[in-house]
N, C-alpha and C positions, 0 to 999 in steps of 0.2 A: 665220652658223653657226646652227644650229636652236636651241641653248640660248638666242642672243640675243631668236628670235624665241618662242618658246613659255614661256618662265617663267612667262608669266603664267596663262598655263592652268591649271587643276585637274590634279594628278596621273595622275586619273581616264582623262581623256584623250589624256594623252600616254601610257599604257600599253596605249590603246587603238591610237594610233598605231603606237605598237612593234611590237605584236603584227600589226596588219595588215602594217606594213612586212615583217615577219618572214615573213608569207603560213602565220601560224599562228591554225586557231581556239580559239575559248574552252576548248572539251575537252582538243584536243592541250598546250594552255599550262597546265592547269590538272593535267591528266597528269604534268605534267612538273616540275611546281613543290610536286606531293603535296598539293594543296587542291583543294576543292569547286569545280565550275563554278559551284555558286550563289555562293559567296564571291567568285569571281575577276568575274563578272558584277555584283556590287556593289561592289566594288574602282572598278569602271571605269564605273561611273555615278555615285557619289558617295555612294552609300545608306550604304556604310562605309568608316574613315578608314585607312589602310595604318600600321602600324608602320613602325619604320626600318629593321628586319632584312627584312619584308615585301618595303619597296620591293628593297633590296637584294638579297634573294632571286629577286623577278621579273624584279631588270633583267642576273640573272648568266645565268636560263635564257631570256633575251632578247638574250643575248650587247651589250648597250648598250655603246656607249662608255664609258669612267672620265670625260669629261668631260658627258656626257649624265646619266649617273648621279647625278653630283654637280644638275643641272640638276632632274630626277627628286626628289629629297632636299629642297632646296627649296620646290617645288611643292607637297611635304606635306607643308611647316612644321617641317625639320628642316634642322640645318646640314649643307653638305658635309662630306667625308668624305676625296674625295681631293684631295689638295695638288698646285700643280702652283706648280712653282719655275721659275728660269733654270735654264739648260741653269751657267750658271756658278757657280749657288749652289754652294757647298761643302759641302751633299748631297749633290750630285751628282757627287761630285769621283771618284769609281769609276767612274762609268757614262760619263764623261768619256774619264775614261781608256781603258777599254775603246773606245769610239770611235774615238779617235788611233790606237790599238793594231791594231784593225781594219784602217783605210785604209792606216796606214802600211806595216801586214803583206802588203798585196794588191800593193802593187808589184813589179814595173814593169806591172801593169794598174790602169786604173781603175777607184775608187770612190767614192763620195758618200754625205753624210749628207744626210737628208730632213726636214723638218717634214710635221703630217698635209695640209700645203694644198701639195704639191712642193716648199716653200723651201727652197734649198741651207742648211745649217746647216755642213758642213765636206768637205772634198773632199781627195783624196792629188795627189802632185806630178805623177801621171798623166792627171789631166786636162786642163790647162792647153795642155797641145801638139793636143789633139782639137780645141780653139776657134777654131783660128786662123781668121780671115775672119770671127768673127762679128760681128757692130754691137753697137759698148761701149754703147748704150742698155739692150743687154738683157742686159749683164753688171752693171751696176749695183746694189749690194746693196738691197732684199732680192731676188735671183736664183730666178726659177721656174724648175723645168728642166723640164716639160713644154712650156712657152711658148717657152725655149730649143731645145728640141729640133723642134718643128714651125714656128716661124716661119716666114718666107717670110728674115726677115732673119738668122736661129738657123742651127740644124746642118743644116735641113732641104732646102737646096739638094745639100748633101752626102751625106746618106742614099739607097745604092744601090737599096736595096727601099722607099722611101718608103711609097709605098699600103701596102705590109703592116706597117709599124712604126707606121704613125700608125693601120689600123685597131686594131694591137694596144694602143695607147697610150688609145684613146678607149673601148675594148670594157675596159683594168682601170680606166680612171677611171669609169667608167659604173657597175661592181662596187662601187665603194669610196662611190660617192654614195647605192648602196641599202646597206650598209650602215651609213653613219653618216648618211646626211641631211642633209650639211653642205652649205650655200647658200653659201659661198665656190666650192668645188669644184662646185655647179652653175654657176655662173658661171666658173666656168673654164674645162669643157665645153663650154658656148656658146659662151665666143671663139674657143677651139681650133679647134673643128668647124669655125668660119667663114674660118682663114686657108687662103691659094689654094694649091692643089697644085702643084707648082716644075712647071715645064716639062718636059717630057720623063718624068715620074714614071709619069702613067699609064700609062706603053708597056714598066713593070717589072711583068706583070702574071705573067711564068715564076718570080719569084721563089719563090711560094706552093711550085713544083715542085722546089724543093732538096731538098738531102738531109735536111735540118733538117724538113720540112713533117712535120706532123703530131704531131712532137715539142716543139717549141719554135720562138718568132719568133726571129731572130738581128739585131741591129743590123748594117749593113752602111755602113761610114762610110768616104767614095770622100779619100784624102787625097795630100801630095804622093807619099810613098813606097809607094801601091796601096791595095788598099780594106781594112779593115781591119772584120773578122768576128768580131763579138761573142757570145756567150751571158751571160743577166744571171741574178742570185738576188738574192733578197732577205732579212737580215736582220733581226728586231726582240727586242728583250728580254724574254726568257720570266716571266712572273706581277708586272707593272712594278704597284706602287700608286700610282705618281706619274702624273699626266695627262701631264706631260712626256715622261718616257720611254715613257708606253704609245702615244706618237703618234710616237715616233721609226722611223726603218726608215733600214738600211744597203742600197743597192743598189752590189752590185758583179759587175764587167765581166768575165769570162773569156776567154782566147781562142778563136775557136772552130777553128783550125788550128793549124798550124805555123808558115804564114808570118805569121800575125799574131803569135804568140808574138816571132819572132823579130823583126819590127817594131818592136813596143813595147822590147823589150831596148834597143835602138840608138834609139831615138828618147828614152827618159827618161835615159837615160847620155849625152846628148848634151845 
């Protein structure tokens, strides 16, 4: 994770980081934050020291992570700021809730709870029948579902439109790595990318031409009772102070017909 590696930095420089990351210059950030380009340009050389509202002010119109922030804080000699608990602390005992509440409301379609590195955190009773055939190596807790989903040994024999679910898989991890910088999820990239495309995948190339093209990718997962046609959203918890919850996201599974409706009906009632 980037906080593990840059703590030790000056301030200075990890705001300089950001800001590049962001593909914002000194002007535009300094615009944007209601201070002098000559101030924000000693901010980030070291010539002068940031207050704690300061940092905090730069890394909200920096849109920073709540865990980088806290890393940001730090760096200029002040303590973090935001807390981040178990998912089971009894702070949490809401946000919990609402979770359970979530999955369990989406059935008979599947959905999953995420960590910000893919880790399954909690799943509904609709998932479990999508797995079959997979290798229990890679259902094993802690469970990545990106890794799950492209293996050679995962869903990914199974996936109808493979080449377009895995470009769309590696094209929003690719997203989520510029904007948090997280060296977990580059290296998760890297292995992903590297495993073999199933046989016969590349000769799904009509898929792109569905009805669905240019609106949305659709999971398309070949199973015993027909292929079964997904649309996904994603939820996460609006204005979260806790790193925990601000890394949390709900990904859940719609149908994208009829007869997949009707599949899932008789497949989780069974």
């Amino acid at each position: 994770m980037m906080g593990a590696t840059t703590q030790s930095k000056p301030v200075g420089n990890l705001l300089r980081e950001w800001r590049v990351r962001r593909r914002m210059s000194q002007l535009a950030l300094a615009c944007e934050s209601n201070i002098s380009t000559r101030h924000l340009s000693f901010l980030e050389t070291g010539r002068s020291q940031p207050s704690r509202d300061m940092v905090l002010h730069l890394a909200e119109q920096l849109e920073i992570p709540l865990r980088e922030r806290n890393v940001l804080l730090t760096a200029a000699g002040y303590a973090p700021v935001f807390q981040e608990r178990n998912l089971e602390d009894p702070a949490l005992q809401s946000a919990r809730k609402a979770i359970e509440l979530v999955l369990k409301g989406h059935e008979p379609y599947p959905a999953i709870a995420i960590d910000r590195h893919w880790t399954l955190v909690a799943s509904n009773k609709a998932i479990a029948p999508m797995l079959a055939g997979v290798d229990s190596s890679l259902l094993s807790p802690p469970v990545n579902v990106l890794r799950l989903s492209l293996h050679p040994y995962g869903l990914a024999p199974r996936i109808a439109n493979f080449s377009q679910w895995r470009a769309h898989i590696l094209e929003r991890l690719r997203r989520q790595i510029d904007i948090t910088a997280d060296a977990v999820l580059l290296g998760l990239f890297k292995e992903i990318s590297k495993y073999p495309v199933p046989k016969g995948s590349l000769l799904h190339k009509a898929d792109a031409k569905n009805e669905y093209a240019g609106i949305i990718v659709p999971l398309q997962l070949r199973t015993e009772q027909g292929v079964l046609t997904f649309i996904s959203t994603t939820t996460i918890f609006g204005t979260p102070v806790d790193v925990t919850l601000s890394e949390l996201a709900i990904e859940s599974f719609f149908p994208a017909d009829a007869e997949t409706a009707e599949m899932m009906r008789r497949i989780v009632e069974r």
